[in-house]
N, C-alpha and C positions, 0 to 999 in steps of 0.2 A: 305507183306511189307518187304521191304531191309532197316534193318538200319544199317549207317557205326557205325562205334567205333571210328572212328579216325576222324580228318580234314576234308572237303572239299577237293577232289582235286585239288591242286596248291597252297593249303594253308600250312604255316608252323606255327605249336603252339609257341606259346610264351610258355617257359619256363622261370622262377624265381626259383633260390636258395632261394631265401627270399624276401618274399611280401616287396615290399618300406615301410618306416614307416614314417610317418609325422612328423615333428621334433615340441617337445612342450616345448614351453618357461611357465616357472615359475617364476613368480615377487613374492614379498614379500614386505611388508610393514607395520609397526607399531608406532605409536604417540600416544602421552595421550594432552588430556587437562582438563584444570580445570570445565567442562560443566559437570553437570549430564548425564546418558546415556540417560534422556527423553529429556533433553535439545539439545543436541547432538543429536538424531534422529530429533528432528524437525526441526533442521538448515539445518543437512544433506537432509532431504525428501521436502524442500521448493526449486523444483527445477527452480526459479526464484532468487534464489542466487549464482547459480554454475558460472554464469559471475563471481562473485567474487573473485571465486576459479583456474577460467581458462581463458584465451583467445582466449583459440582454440575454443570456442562454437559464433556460428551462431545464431544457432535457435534451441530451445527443446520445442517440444511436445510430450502429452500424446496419447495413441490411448488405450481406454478400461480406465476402475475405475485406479487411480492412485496408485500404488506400490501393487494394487492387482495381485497374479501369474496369467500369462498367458497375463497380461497386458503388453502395450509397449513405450517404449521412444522413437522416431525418433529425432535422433539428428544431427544436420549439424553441421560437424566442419570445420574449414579454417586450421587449422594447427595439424601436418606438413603438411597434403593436403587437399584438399575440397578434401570432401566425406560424403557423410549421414551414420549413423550407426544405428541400430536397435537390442534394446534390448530388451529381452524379460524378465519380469520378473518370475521368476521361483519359488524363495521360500520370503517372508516380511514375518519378526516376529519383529514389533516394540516393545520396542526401543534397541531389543539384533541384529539379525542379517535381510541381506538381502541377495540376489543371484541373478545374472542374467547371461542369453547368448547374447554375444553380436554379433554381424555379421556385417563387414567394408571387402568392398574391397577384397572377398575370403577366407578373416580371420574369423577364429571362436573364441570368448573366453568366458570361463567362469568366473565369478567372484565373491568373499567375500565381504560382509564388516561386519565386527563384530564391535560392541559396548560392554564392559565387565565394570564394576564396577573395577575404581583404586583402591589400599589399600588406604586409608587415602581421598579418596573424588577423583571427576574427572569421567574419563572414558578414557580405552585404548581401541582406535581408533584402531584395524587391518586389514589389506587386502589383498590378494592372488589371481591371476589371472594365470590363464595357458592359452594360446593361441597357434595357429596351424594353416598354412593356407601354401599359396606360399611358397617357398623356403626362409629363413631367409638369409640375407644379412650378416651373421656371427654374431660378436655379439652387433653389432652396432645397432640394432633391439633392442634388449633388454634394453642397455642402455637406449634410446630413451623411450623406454615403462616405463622404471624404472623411468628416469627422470620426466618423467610426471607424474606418478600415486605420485611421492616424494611431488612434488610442490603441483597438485593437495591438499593432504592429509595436508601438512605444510599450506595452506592459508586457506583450514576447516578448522582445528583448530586453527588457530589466531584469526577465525572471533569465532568460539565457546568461546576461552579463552576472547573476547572481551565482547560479549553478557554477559555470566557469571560474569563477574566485574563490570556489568554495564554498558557498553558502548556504 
């Protein structure tokens, strides 16, 4: 047996100085409201109130036991585009944290949401997402992502801070 070392005749190797790297967005985001963190978890995991919170949602269902890992959200959104998205859930520890991957359009992201005991009563709301997909549109992406997950987390806890006073 002949084996070459090199190419294929008539083939030219791709070289790379350096492998491409995916460019990965990091959000951030943190809120308190006046709910407990079991209060707060359960408003958060009644996924029949996230209309409340968004308007970009269509349609959310469950596929597998709910906020169990490895279980999944298929979610239709209308904005900024229709497109389904599917998450998967990876880590539930109610009422402290969750984690999921989520997959839209080419994009991959991972994501927090922590629940923590305020000083003095409440609960600090935080969350962290890093995503990675198609080439980013500069940083007009990010805002976009930032805007939403802001609003998102600002109308949770209104509707948290409302429950919690009674309302």
């Amino acid at each position: 047996m002949n084996h070459s070392s090199g190419p294929a005749p008539g083939l030219t190797p791709i070289v790379c100085d350096t492998p491409p790297k995916p460019e990965i967005v990091r959000v951030e985001y943190a809120r308190s409201t006046q709910a407990d963190c079991g209060m707060a978890w359960r408003i958060f995991s009644d996924i029949s109130r996230w209309h409340r919170f968004s308007d970009a949602y269509r349609n959310i269902e469950w596929r597998g036991v709910p906020w169990a890992p490895g279980s999944r959200l298929q979610i239709d959104i209308v904005k900024p585009i229709v497109a389904t998205q599917d998450r998967v859930i990876t880590i539930c520890s109610p009422p402290r944290c969750l984690a999921w991957i989520n997959h839209v359009l080419g994009y991959t992201m991972e994501q927090w949401v922590l629940f923590d005991p305020a000083p003095g009563g409440g609960t600090r709301v935080s969350s962290w997402l890093e995503i990675t997909g198609p080439a980013f549109d500069g940083p007009d992406v990010e805002k976009l992502i930032k805007r939403t997950m802001e609003n998102w987390f600002l109308n949770f806890c209104a509707e948290c801070d409302r429950i919690a006073e009674g309302g």
